[in-house]
C-alpha positions as a Markdown table, in Angstrom:
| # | Residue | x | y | z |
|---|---|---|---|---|
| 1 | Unk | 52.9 | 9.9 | 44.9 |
| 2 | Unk | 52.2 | 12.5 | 42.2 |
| 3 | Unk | 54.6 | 15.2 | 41.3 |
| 4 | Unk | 54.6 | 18.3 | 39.6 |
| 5 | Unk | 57.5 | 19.5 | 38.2 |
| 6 | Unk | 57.8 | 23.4 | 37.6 |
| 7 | Unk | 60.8 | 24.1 | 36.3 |
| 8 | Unk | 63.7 | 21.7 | 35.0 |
| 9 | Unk | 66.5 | 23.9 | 34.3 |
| 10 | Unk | 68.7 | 24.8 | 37.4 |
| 11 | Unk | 71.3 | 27.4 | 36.2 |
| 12 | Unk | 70.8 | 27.3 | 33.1 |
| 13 | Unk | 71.1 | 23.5 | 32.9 |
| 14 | Unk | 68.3 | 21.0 | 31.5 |
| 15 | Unk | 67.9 | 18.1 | 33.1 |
| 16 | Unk | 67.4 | 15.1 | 30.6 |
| 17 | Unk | 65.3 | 13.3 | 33.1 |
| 18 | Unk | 62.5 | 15.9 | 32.6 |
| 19 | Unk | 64.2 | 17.5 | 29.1 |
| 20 | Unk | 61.1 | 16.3 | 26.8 |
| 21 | Unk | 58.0 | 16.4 | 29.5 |
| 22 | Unk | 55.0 | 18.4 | 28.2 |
| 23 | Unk | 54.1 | 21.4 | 29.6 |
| 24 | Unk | 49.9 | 20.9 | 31.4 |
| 25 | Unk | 47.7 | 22.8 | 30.1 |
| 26 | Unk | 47.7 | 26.3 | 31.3 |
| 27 | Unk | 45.7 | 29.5 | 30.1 |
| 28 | Unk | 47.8 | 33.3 | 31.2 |
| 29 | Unk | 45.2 | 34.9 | 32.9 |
| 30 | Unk | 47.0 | 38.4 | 34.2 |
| 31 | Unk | 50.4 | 39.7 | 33.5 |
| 32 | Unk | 53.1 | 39.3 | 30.5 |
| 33 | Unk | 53.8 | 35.6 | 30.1 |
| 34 | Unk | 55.3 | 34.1 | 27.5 |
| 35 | Unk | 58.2 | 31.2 | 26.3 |
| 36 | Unk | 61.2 | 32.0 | 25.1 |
| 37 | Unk | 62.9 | 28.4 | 24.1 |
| 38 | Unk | 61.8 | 26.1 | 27.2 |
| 39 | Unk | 61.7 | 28.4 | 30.3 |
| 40 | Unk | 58.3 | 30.7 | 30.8 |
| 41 | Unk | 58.5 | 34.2 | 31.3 |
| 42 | Unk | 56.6 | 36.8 | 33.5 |
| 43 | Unk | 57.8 | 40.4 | 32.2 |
| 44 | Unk | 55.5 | 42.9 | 33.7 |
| 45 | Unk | 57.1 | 44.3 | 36.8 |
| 46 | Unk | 54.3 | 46.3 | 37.4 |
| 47 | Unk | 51.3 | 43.3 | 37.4 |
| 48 | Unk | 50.2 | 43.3 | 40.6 |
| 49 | Unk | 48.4 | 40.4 | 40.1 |
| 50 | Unk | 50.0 | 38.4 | 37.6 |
| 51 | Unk | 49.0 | 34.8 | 37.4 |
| 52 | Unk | 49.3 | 31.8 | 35.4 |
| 53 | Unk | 46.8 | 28.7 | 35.6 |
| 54 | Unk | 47.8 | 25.2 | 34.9 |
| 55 | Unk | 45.1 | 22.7 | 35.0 |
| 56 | Unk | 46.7 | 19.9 | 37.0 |
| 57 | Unk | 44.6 | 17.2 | 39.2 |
| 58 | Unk | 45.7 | 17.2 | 42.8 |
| 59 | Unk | 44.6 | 14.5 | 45.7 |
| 60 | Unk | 46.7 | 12.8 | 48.1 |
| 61 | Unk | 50.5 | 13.2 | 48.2 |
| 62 | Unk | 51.6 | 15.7 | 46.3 |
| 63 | Unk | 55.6 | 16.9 | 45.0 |
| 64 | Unk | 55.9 | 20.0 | 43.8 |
| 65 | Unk | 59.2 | 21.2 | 42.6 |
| 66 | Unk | 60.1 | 24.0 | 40.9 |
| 67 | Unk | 63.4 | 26.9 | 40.2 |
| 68 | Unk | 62.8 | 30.8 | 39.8 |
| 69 | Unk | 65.0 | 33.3 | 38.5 |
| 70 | Unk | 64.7 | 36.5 | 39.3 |
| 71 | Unk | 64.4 | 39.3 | 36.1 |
| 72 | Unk | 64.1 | 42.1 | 38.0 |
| 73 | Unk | 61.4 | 44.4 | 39.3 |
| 74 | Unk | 62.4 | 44.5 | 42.8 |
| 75 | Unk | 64.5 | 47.5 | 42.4 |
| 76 | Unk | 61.6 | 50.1 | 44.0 |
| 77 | Unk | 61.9 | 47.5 | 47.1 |
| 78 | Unk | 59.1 | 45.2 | 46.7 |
| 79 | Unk | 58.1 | 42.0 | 44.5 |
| 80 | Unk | 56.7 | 38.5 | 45.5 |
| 81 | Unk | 56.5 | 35.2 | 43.5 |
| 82 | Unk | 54.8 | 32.2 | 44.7 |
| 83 | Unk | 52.6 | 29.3 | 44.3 |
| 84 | Unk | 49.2 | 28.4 | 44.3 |
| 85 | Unk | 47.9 | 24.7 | 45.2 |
| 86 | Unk | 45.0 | 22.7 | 45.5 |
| 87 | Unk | 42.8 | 25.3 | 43.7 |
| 88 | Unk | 39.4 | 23.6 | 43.0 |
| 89 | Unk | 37.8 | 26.9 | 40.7 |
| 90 | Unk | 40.7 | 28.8 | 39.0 |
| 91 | Unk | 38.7 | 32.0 | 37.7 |
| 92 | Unk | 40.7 | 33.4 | 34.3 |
| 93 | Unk | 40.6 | 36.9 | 35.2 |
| 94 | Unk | 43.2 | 38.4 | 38.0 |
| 95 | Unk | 41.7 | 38.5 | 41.5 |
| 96 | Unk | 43.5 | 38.1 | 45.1 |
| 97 | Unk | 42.3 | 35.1 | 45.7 |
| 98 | Unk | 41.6 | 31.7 | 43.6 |
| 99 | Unk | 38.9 | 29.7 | 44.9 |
| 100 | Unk | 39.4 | 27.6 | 47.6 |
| 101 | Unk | 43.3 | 26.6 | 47.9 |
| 102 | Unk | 46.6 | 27.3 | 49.5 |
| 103 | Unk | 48.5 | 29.9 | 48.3 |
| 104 | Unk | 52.5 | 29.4 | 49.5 |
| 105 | Unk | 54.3 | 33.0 | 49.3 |
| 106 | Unk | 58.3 | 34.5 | 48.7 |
| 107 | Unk | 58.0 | 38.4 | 49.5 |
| 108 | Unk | 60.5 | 41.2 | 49.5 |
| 109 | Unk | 59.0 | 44.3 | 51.2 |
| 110 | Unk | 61.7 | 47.0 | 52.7 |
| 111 | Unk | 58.6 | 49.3 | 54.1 |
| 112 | Unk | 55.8 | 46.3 | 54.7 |
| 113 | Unk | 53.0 | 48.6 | 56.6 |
| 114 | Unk | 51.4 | 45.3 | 58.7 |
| 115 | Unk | 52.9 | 44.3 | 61.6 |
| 116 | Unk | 52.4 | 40.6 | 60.4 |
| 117 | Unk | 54.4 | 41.2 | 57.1 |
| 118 | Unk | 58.3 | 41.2 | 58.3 |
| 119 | Unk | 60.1 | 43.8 | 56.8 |
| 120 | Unk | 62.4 | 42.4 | 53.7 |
| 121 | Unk | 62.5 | 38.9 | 52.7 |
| 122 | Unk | 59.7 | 36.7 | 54.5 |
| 123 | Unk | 57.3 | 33.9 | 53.3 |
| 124 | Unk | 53.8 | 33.9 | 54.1 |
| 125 | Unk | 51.2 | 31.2 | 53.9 |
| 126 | Unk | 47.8 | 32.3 | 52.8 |
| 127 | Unk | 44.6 | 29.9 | 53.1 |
| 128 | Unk | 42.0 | 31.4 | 49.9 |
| 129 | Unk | 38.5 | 31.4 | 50.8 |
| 130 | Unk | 37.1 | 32.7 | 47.4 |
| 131 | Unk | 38.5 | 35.0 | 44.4 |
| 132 | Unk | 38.4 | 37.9 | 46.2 |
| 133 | Unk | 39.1 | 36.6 | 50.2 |
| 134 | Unk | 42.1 | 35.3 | 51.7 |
| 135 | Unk | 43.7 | 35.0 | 54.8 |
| 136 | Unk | 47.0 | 35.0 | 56.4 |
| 137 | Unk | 47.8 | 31.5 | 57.9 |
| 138 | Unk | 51.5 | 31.7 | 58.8 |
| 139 | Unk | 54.1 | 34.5 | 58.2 |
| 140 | Unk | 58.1 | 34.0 | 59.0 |
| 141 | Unk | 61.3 | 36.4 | 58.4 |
| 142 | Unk | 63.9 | 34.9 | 56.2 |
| 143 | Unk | 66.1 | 37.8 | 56.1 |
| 144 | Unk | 68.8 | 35.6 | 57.4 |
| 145 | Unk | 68.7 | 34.2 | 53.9 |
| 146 | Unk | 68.8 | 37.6 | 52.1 |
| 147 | Unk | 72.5 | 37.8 | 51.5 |
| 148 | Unk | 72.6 | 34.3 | 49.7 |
| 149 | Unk | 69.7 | 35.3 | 47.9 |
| 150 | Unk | 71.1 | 38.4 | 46.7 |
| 151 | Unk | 74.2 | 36.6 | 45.6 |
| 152 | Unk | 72.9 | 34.1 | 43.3 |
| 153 | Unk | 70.1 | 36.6 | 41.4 |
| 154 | Unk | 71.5 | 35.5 | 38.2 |
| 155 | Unk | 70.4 | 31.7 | 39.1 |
| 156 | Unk | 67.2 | 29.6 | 39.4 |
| 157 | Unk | 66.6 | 28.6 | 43.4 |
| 158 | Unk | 65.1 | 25.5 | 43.4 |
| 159 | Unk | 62.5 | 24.4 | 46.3 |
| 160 | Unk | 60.7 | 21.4 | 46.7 |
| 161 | Unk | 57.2 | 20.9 | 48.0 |
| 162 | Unk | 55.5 | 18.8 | 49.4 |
| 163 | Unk | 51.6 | 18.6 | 50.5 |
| 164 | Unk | 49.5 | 15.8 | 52.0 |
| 165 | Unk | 46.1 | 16.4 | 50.9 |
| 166 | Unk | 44.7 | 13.5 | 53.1 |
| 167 | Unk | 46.1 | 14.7 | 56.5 |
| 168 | Unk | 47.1 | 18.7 | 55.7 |
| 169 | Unk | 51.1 | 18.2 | 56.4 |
| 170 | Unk | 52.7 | 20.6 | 54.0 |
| 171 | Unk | 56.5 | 20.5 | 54.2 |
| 172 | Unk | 58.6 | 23.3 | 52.6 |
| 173 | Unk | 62.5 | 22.8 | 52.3 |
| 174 | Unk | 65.2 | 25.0 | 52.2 |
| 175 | Unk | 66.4 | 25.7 | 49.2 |
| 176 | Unk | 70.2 | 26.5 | 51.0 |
| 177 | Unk | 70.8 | 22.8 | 51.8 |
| 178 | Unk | 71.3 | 20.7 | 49.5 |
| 179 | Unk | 70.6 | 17.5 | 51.0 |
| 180 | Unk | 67.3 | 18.7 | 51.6 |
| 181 | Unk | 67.2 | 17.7 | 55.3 |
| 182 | Unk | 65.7 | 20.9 | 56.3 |
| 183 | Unk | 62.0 | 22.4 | 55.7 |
| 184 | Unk | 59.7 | 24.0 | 57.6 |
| 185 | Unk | 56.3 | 23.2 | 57.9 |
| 186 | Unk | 52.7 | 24.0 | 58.5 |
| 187 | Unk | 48.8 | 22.1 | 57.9 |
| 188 | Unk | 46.1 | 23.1 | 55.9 |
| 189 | Unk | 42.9 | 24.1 | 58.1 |
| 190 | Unk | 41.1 | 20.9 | 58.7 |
| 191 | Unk | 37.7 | 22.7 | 57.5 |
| 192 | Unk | 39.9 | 21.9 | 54.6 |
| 193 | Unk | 40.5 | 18.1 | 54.6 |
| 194 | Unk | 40.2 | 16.1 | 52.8 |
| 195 | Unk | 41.7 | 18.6 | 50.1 |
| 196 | Unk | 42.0 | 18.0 | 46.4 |
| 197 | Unk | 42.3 | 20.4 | 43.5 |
| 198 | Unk | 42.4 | 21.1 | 39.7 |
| 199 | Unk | 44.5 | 23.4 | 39.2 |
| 200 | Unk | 48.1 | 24.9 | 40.5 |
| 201 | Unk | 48.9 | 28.5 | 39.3 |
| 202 | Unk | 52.2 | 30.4 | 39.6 |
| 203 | Unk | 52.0 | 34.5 | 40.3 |
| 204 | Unk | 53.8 | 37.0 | 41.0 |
| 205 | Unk | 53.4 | 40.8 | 42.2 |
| 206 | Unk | 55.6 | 43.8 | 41.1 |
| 207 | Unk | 58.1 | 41.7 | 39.7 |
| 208 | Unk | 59.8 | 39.9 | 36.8 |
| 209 | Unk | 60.7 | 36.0 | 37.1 |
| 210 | Unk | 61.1 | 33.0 | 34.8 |
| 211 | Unk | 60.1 | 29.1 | 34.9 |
| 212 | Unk | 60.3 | 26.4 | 33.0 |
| 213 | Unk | 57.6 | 23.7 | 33.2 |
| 214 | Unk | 56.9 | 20.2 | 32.5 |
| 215 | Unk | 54.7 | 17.1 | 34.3 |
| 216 | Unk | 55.6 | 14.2 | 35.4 |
């Protein structure tokens, strides 16, 4: 089982485990992004697109686990942050999609105009055909989740990941239990399978958040 570790630092705290892991090699393609001591930055609220690459091999079982923190951004009522797996092409310049992967999707919209886009916090999962198509696979509200999220701005969440490229179960846990006995669930398109990748990229869109990064 591989595993790729995003960030290591929940609140503010290293974890020794992962404290001297290399970070993959990665190339900014769209956005602000830079390190300040270990964690990575995004710092343009207004990047639509904003997108990091990270060249990373990807068959089988994969573990992806990671912490954001928000830095702000959100404040005109919209901003999104997620993750981008199983990418076989990464183009380095900022398009809506990235080749042929999964793209796994926090958003905060308080005026979303589709009807398939709940209004305030909701994930989406989006299935990319090419750089510039992508469709909607699954959307879901978590605005039951908004008051803890709201609470705890100051922190890193931390959400684990994981995605069988051999039979398409991807597993999604919630971040609010700390056993981790909870996650929700979907599978990639079978068109898709067997799935493998090159590259993982993190983005976000009309917001600030930070990361910190290593491999394992």
């Amino acid at each position: 089982m591989k595993r790729y570790i995003f960030v290591v630092v929940i609140a503010g705290l290293a974890l020794p485990l992962f404290a001297q892991l290399d970070v993959p090699p990665h190339n900014f393609v769209s956005g602000n992004w830079g390190f300040i001591g270990p964690r990575l930055y995004q710092n343009d609220a207004g990047a639509r697109l904003a997108r990091a690459n990270f060249t990373v091999p990807q068959s089988g079982v994969m573990v992806y686990e990671f912490n954001i923190r928000y830095e702000g951004g959100a404040e005109d009522g919209h901003g999104g942050v997620g993750l981008h797996i199983f990418i076989d092409n990464a183009l380095n310049v900022s398009s809506w999609g990235v080749g042929r992967s999964y793209l796994l999707w926090l958003n905060y919209d308080e005026t979303s105009a589709s009807e398939r886009i709940p209004q305030g916090l909701s994930a989406q999962v989006y299935r990319s055909i090419s750089h510039s198509s992508m469709e909607l696979v699954e959307s879901i509200s978590l605005n039951e989740y908004l008051p803890l999220l709201i609470e705890n701005l100051n922190y890193a969440i931390p959400f684990r990941i994981t995605a069988n490229g051999t039979t398409g179960e991807v597993r999604i846990y919630d971040p609010s239990d700390p056993d981790m006995n909870r996650y929700f669930y979907f599978f990639i398109d079978s068109r898709d399978l067997p799935i493998r990748g090159n590259y993982a990229a993190l983005r976000t869109n009309g917001l600030k958040a930070s990361f910190a990064l290593g491999l394992e």
